[in-house]
C-alpha positions in Angstrom: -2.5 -21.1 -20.6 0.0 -23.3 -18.5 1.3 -21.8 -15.0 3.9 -23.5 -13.2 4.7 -22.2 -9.1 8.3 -21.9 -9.2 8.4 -20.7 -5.8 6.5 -20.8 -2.5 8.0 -19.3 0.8 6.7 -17.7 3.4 4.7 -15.2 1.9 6.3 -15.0 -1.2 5.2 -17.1 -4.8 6.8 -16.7 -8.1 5.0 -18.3 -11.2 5.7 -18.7 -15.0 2.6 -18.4 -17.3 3.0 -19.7 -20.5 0.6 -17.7 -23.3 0.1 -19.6 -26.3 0.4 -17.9 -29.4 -3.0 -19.0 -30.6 -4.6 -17.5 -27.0 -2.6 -14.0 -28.1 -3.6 -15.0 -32.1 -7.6 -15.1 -31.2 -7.5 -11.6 -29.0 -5.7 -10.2 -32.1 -8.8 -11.5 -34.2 -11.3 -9.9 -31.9 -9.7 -6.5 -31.3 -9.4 -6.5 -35.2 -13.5 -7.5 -35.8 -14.1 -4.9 -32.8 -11.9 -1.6 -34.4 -12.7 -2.2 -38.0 -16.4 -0.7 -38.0 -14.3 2.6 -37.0 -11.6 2.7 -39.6 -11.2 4.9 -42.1 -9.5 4.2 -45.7 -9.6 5.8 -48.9 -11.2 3.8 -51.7 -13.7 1.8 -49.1 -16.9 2.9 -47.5 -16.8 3.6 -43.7 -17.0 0.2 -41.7 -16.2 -2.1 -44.8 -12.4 -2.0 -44.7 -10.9 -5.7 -44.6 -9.4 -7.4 -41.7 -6.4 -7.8 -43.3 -5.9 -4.5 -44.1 -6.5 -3.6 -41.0 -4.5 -5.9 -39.2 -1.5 -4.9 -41.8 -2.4 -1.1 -41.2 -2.5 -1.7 -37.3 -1.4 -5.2 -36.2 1.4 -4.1 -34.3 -0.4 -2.0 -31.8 -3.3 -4.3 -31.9 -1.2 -7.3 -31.2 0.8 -5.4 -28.2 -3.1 -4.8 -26.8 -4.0 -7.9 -27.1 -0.6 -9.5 -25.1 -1.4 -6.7 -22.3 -5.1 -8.3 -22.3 -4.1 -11.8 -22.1 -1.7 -11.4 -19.9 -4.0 -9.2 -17.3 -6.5 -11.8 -17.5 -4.3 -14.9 -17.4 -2.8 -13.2 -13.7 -6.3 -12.4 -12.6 -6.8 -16.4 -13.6 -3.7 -17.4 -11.5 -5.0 -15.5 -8.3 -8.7 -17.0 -8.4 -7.8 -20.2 -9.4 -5.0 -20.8 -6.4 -6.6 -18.4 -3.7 -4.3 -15.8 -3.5 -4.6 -12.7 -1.5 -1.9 -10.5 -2.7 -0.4 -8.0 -0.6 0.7 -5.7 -3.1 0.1 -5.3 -7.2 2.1 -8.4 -8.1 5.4 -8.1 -10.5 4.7 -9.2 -13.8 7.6 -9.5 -16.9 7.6 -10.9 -20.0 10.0 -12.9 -21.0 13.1 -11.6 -22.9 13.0 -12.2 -26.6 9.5 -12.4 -27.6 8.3 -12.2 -30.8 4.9 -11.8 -32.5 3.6 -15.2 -33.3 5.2 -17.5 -30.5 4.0 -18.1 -27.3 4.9 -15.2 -24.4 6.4 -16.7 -21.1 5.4 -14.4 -18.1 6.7 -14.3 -14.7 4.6 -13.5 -11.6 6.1 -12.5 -8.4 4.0 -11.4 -5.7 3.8 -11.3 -1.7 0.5 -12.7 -0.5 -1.4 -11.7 2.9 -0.9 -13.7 6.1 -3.0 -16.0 7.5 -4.1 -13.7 10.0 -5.0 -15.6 13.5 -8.7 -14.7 14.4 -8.2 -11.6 16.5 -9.8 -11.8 20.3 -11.7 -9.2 21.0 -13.0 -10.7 24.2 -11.9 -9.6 27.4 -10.7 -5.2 25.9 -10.8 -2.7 28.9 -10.4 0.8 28.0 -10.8 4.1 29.8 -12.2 6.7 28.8 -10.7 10.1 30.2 -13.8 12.5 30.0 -13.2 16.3 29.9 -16.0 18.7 31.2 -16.5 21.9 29.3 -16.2 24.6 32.1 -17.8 28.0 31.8 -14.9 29.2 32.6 -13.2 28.0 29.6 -16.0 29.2 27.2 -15.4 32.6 29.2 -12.2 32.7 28.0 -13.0 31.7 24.4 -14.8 34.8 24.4 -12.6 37.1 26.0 -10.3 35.8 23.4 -12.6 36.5 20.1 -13.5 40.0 21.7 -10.0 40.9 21.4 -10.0 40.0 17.8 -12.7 42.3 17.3 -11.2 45.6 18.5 -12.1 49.0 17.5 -9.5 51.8 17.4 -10.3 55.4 18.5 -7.7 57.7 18.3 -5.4 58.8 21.0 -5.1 62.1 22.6 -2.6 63.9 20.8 0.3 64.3 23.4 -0.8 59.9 24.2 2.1 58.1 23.8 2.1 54.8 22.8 2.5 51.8 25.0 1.8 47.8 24.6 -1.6 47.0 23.6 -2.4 50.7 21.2 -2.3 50.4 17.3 0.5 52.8 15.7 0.3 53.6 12.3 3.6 54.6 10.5 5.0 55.5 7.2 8.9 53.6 7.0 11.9 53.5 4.9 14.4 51.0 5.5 18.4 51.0 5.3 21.2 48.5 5.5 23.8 49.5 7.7 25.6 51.6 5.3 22.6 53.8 4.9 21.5 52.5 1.3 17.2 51.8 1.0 17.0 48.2 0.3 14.1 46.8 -2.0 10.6 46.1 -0.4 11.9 48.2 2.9 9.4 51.5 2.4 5.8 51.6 3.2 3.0 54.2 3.8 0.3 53.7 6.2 1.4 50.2 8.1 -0.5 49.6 11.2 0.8 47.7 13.8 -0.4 46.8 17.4 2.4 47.1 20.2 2.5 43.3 21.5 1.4 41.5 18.7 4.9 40.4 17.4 4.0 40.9 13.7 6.9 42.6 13.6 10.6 41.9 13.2 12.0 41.3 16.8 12.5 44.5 18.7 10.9 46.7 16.6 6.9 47.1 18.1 9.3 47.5 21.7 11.3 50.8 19.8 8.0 52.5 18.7 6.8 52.3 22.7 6.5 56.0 23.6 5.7 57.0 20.5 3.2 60.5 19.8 1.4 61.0 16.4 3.8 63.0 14.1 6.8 61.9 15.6 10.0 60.9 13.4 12.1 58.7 14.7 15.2 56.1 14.0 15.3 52.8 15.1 17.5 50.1 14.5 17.1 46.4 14.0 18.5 43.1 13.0 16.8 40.3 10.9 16.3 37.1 11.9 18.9 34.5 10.7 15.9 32.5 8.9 14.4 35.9 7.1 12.7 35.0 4.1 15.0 37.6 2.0 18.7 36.5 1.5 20.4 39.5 1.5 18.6 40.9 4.8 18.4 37.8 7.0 21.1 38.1 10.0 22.2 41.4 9.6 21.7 44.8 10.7 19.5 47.8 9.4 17.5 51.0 10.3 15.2 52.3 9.6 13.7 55.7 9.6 9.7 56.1 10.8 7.4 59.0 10.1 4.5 57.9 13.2 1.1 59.6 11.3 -1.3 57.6 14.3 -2.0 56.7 17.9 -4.9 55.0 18.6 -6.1 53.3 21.7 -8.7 50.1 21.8 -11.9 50.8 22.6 -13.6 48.4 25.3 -15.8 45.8 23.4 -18.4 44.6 25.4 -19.5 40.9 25.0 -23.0 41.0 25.1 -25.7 40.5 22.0 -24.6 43.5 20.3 -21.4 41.6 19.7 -22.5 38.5 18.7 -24.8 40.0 16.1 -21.8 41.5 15.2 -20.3 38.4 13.9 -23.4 37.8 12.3 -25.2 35.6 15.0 -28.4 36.4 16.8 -27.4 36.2 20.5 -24.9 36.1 23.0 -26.5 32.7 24.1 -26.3 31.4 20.3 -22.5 32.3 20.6 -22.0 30.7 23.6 -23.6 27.8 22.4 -21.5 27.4 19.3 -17.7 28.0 21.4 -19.0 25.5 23.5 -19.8 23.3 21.0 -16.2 23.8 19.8 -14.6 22.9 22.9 -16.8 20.0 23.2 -15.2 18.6 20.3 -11.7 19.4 20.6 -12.0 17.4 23.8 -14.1 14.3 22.2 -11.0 14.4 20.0 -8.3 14.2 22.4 -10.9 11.5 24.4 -10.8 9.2 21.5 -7.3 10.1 20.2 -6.2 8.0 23.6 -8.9 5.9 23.6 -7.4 4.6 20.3 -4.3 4.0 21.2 -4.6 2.3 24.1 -6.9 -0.1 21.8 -4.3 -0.7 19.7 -1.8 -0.7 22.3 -3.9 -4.4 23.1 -4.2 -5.4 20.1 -0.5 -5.5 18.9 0.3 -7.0 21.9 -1.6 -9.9 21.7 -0.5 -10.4 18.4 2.4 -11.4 16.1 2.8 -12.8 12.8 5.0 -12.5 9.9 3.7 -9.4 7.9 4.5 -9.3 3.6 7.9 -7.2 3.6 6.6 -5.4 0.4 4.1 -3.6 2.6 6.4 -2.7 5.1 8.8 -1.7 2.8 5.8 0.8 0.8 4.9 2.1 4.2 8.2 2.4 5.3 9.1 4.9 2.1 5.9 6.8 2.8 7.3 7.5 6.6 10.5 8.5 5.7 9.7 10.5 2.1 7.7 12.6 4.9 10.5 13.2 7.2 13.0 13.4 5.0 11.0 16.7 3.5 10.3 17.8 7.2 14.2 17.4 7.9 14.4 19.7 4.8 12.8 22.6 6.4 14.7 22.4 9.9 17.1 24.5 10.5 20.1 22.6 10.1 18.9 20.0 7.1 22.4 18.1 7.8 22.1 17.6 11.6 18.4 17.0 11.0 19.2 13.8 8.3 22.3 12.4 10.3 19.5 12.2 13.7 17.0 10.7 11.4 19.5 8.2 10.2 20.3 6.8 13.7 16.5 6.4 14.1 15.5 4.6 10.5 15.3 1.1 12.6 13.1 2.5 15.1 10.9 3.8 12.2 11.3 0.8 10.4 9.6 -1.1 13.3 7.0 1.6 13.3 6.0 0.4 10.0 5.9 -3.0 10.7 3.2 -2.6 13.5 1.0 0.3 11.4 1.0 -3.1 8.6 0.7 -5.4 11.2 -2.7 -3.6 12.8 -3.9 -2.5 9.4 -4.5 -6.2 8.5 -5.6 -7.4 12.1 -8.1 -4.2 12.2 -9.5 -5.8 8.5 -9.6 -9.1 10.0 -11.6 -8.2 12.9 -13.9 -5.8 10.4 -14.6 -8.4 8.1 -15.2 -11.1 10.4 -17.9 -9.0 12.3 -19.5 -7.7 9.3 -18.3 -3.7 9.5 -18.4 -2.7 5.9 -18.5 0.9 4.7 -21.6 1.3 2.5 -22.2 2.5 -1.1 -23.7 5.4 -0.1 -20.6 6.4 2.3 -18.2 5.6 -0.4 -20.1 8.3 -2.8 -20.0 10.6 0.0 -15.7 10.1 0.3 -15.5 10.1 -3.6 -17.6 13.3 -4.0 -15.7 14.6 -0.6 -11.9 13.8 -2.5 -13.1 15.3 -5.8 -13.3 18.7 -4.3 -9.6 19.5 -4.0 -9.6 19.0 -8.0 -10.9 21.7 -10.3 -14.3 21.4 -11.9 -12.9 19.9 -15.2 -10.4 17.8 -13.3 -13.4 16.3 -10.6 -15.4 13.8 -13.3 -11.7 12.1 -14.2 -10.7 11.3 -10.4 -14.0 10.1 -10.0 -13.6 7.9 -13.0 -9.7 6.9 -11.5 -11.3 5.8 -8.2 -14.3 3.3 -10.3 -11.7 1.9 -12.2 -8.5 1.5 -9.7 -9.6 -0.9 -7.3 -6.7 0.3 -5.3 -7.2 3.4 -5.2 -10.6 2.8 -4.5 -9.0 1.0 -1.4 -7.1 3.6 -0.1 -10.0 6.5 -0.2 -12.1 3.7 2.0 -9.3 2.5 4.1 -9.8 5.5 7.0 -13.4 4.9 7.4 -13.3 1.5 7.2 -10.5 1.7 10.2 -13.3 4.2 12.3 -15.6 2.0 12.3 -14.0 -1.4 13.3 -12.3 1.2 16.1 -15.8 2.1 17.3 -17.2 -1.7 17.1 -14.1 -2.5 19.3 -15.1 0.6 21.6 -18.5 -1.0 21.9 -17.6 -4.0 22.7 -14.9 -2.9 25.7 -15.3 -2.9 29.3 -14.8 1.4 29.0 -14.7 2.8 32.4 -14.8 6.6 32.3 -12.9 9.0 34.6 -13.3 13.1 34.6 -9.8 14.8 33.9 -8.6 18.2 33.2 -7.4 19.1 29.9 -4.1 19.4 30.9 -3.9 16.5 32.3 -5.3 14.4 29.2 -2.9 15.6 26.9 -0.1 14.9 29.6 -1.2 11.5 29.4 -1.2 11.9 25.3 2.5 13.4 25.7 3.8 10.9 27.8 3.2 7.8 25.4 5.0 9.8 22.5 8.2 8.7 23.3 7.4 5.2 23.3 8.0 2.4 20.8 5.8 -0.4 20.4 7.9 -4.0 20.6 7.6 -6.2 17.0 8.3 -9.6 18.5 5.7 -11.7 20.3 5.5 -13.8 23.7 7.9 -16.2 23.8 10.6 -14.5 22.2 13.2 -14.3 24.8 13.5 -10.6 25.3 12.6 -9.0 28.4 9.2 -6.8 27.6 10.5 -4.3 29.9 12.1 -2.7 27.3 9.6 -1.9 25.0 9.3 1.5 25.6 12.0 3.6 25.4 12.7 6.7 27.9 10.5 9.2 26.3 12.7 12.3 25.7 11.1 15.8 24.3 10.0 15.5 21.2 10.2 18.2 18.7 7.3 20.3 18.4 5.3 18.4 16.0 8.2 16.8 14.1 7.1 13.5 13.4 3.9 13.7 13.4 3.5 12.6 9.7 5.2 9.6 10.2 2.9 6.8 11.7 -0.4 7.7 10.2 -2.7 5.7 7.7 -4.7 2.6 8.6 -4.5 1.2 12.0 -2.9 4.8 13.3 -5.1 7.5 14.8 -4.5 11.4 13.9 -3.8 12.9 17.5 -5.7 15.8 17.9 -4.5 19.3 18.1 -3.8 21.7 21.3 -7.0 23.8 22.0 -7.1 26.6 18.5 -7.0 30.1 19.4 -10.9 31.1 18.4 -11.3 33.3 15.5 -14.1 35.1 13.9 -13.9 33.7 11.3 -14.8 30.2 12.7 -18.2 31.3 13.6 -20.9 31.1 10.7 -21.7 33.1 9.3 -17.8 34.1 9.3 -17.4 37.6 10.8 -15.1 40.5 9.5 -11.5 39.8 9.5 -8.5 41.4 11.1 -7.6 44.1 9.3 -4.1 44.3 10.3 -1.7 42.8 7.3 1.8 42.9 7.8 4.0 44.6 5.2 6.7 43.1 3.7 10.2 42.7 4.3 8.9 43.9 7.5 7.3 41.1 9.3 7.6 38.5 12.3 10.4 36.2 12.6 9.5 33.5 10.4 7.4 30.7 12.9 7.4 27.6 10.9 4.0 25.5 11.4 4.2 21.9 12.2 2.0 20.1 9.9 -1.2 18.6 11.2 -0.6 16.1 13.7 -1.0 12.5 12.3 -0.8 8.6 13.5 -0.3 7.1 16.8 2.3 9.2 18.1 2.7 6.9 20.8 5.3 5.1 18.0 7.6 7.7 17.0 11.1 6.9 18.9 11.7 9.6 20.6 13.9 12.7 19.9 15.8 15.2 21.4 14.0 18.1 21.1 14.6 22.1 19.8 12.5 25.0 21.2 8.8 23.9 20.6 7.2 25.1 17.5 4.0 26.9 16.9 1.4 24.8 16.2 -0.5 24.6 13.4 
């Protein structure tokens, strides 16, 4: 095999291979001696059928193997022997006009890796905003789970229902021109006044309410109600109330604990603690992390392959593209996210740029993630499959080195992120909740500067005026390695978080009639501290 470099700049190299056809010829005699022993032909006993039969029977498809073969070998060849690092799978073609028999001329294109100046790591000073779990907060995490665990006793019979009681109601509902629409009657729907399951300003028209009353009300549907025909307009409908009840007081003591299938009160206690404990580690190391990698990328700037920023470029916007789907004007959503594709652009660019410092800094100091931990995220991945599907991604992930890559990457990143942690000056300061994720919030609008010292531009610019962000809106875009997932506002406690999990609500909306839709921002990903800012809508639920 001959190579010749036909181009070397920057990080980019082109090379043409040259395959002879006696290389391709002696593969094609192997693959033959290797498949005969399993081909069948009338007239001659199993294994004994002649190469050249077989070769005339099979020589195209064996000689197309064998061009793939050589020609995955020879580029493996090409990388050892000149010490390249590619950056991404490199572009192979074969030359136009090949033929059986002759030599095949391949070109290689590929980007390869930087020569990544040895990161300092000398010299880190971090803080570490500590949040105490208060027993007031734990108080409330109760108060919060006895609520979900109310019993209903019914009412006196002349009680009439106010916020807070459970009515249950038989319904039929009418457009405006008095016509039943599909999906609009029900028997037996229970509802608690308050809880906003409910179309908007329906629960407030059933305040007042007795058992056995009749009654009208009238109603409009959201403008973003799942059903076509219904969402925007107007519609009544008429109620037959066949229940009143009232909560009755749950106490929060051991009898309620063991009703969620724990011993004690204390054990309880001991778990929402826990809980809390670790949605505020999370939010502790969330800004831990980027402040970290704050340092890092400004201490450092080199010429990163274009191929990877372009790859995790597409991955950014594919993602907010299908979240600019799902607003409520796709159009104005698109034309914003248009005007920002620079700033996301750049975003990329540093997630590459501290994805390949991070891996310098790992390798150099020996971080590794172990055999045993990569069986433990192989085994973790191959749950979301199905039992027939599992033993193929596990085989996917032992043969695609790539792939393999990408399943490690995360750990991998933890761990050199907790060997830089170690080896920082950390001072540690107590705050309040609130006032940690103000700090989190506040570095959201922010994005990081590309260029290094010496560049000519005045740093002071770096960060753009943070403006309100949309709820959750980018979150997606600057995760993956070198990018930490921010954690999540403090989760409303349910039952069915404590183990063993405890009986659920038994309240199920019916259907069309149900809460204005409330869309759910996807989990919070990356180092939100990149996303440029943006203009913000009324603040969506959280996930």
């Amino acid at each position: 095999m001959q190579t010749v470099e036909t181009l070397n700049e920057g990080l980019k190299r082109a090379y043409t291979m040259t395959i002879t056809a006696k290389d391709i010829d002696s593969k094609v005699d192997a693959e033959v001696k290797k498949v005969a022993p399993q081909i069948r032909m009338p007239g001659f006993r199993p294994g004994k059928v002649p190469a050249n039969l077989v070769r005339k029977m099979h020589g195209e498809a064996i000689a197309a193997d064998a061009l793939n073969s050589a020609i995955q070998e020879g580029v493996q060849t090409l990388i050892a022997k000149n010490k390249l690092r590619p950056a991404m799978s490199p572009s192979v073609s074969l030359g136009e006009g090949y033929e059986n028999g002759k030599d095949a001329e391949v070109t290689v294109e590929l980007e390869v890796l930087p020569e990544v100046p040895m990161p300092s790591i000398e010299g880190l000073k971090l803080e570490r905003l500590v949040i105490p779990v208060a027993d007031s907060a734990v108080e409330e995490q109760l108060k919060q789970l006895a609520g979900q665990q109310k019993s209903w006793e019914d009412a006196p019979a002349k009680h009439k229902a106010k916020e807070g009681d459970q009515v249950t109601m038989d319904f039929v509902g009418k457009t405006a021109d008095g016509v039943a629409f599909e999906g609009g009657t029900g028997t037996d729907m229970a509802v608690e006044i308050g809880s906003g399951r409910l179309i908007p300003g329906f629960e407030d028209q059933i305040v007042g309410v007795k058992a056995g009353d009749e009654k009208q009300i009238n109603v409009t549907f959201p403008e973003d109600y799942g059903a076509a025909d219904l969402a925007g307009k107007p519609a009544t409908f008429d109620l037959v109330i066949t229940a009143v009840k009232t909560a009755g007081e749950m106490k929060i003591d051991d009898a309620f604990a063991t009703s969620l299938g724990l011993q004690s009160l204390e054990q309880l206690t001991g778990l929402l603690k826990g809980q809390l404990e670790q949605q505020n580690g999370g939010l502790t190391r969330t800004h831990m992390k980027r402040k970290l990698l704050d340092q890092l990328a400004a201490g450092h700037d080199f010429e990163v392959p274009p191929s990877m920023v372009e790859a995790e470029f597409e991955q950014i916007w594919a993602q907010l593209e299908h979240e600019a789907g799902h607003e409520e004007d796709p159009a104005a959503a698109m034309a914003e996210l248009e005007s920002e594709r620079g700033d996301y652009r750049a975003i990329a660019e540093r997630r590459v740029r501290l994805g390949l410092l991070l891996s310098e800094i790992g390798t150099a100091n020996g971080v590794d993630v172990t055999q045993q931990e990569m069986n433990q995220l192989v085994s973790q991945a191959a749950q979301q499959y199905s039992p027939q599907d599992r033993e193929r991604f596990v085989q996917y992930i032992r043969s695609e080195p790539m792939a393999a890559a990408q399943l490690r990457a995360p750990l991998f990143e933890d761990k050199v992120v907790d060997f830089l942690f170690d080896k920082a000056e950390v001072t540690e300061r107590e705050v309040t909740r609130e006032e940690l994720e103000a700090a989190i919030e506040s570095e959201e609008g922010a994005v990081p500067h590309v260029h290094g010292p010496g560049c000519g531009h005045d740093h002071d610019h770096d960060a753009k005026p943070a403006k309100k962000k949309a709820a959750a809106k980018k979150a997606d875009a600057d995760e993956a390695v070198a990018e930490e997932k921010p954690a999540k506002k403090a989760k409303k406690v349910e039952a069915a978080d404590i183990e063993p999990a405890a009986p659920g609500d038994d309240l199920v909306a019916a259907e069309p009639v149900k809460k204005a839709a409330t869309k759910k921002a996807p989990a919070a990903k990356a180092d939100d501290a990149e996303k440029p800012a943006k203009k913000a809508p009324a603040k969506k639920k959280a996930d």
